[in-house]
C-alpha positions as CSV (number, residue, x, y, z in Angstrom):
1,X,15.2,-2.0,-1.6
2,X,14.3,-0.3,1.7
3,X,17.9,-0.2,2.7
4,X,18.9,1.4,-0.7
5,X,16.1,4.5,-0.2
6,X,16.9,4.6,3.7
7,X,19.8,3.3,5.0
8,X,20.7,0.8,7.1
9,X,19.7,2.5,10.3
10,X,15.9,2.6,9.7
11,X,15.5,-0.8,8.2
12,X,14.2,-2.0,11.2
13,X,11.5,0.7,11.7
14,X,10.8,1.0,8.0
15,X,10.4,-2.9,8.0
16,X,8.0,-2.6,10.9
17,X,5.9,0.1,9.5
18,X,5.7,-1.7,6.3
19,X,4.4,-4.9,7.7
20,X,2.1,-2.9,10.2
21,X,0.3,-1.4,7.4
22,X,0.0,-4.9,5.3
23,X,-1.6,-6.3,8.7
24,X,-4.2,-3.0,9.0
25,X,-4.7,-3.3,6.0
26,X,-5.5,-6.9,5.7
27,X,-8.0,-6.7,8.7
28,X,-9.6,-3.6,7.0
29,X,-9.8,-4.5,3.3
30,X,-12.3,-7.0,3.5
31,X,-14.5,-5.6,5.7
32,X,-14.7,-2.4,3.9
33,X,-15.1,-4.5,0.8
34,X,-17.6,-6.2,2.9
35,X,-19.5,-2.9,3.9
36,X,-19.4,-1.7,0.1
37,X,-21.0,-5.1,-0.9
38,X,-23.7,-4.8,1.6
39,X,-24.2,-0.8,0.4
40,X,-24.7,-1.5,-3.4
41,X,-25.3,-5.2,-3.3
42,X,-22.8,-5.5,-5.6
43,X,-18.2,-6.0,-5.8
44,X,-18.3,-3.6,-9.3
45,X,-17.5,-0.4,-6.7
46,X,-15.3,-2.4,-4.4
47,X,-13.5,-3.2,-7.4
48,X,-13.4,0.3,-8.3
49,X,-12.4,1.6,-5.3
50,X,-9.8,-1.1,-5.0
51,X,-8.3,0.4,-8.9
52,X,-8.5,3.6,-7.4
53,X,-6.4,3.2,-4.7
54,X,-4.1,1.0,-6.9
55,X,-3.8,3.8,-9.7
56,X,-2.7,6.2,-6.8
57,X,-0.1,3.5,-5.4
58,X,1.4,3.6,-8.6
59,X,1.9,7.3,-9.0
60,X,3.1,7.2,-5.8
61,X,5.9,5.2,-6.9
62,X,6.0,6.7,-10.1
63,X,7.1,9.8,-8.4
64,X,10.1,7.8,-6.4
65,X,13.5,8.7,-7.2
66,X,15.8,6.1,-7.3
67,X,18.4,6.0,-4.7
68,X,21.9,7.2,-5.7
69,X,24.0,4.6,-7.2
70,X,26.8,2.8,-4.5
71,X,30.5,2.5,-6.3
């Protein structure tokens, strides 16, 4: 959790900057899918574009170390 990689001193800001993003990225999303649709007439590159930045997510968190373990 958030807590676990942070500490319970940034959970609000980490919280908020989490939920900031989703809400960007919410706004933005479509309409860029939007604008890609309208430039190839077509959702194969959105969708391709949306992998793309799915596959980099992933080694994102791929690359994570897990927090150290509380005893």
């Amino acid at each position: 959790t958030t807590a676990d990689f942070f500490g319970m001193r940034n959970l609000g800001n980490n919280y908020g900057l989490l939920l900031t993003a989703w809400g960007v990225a919410g706004i933005i999303g479509p309409m860029a899918g939007g604008w890609v649709f309208d430039a190839t007439r077509g959702y194969a590159a959105a969708f391709r574009i949306a992998a793309l930045l799915a596959a980099v997510a992933a080694a994102v968190v791929a690359t994570v170390k897990a927090p150290p373990v509380r005893q």
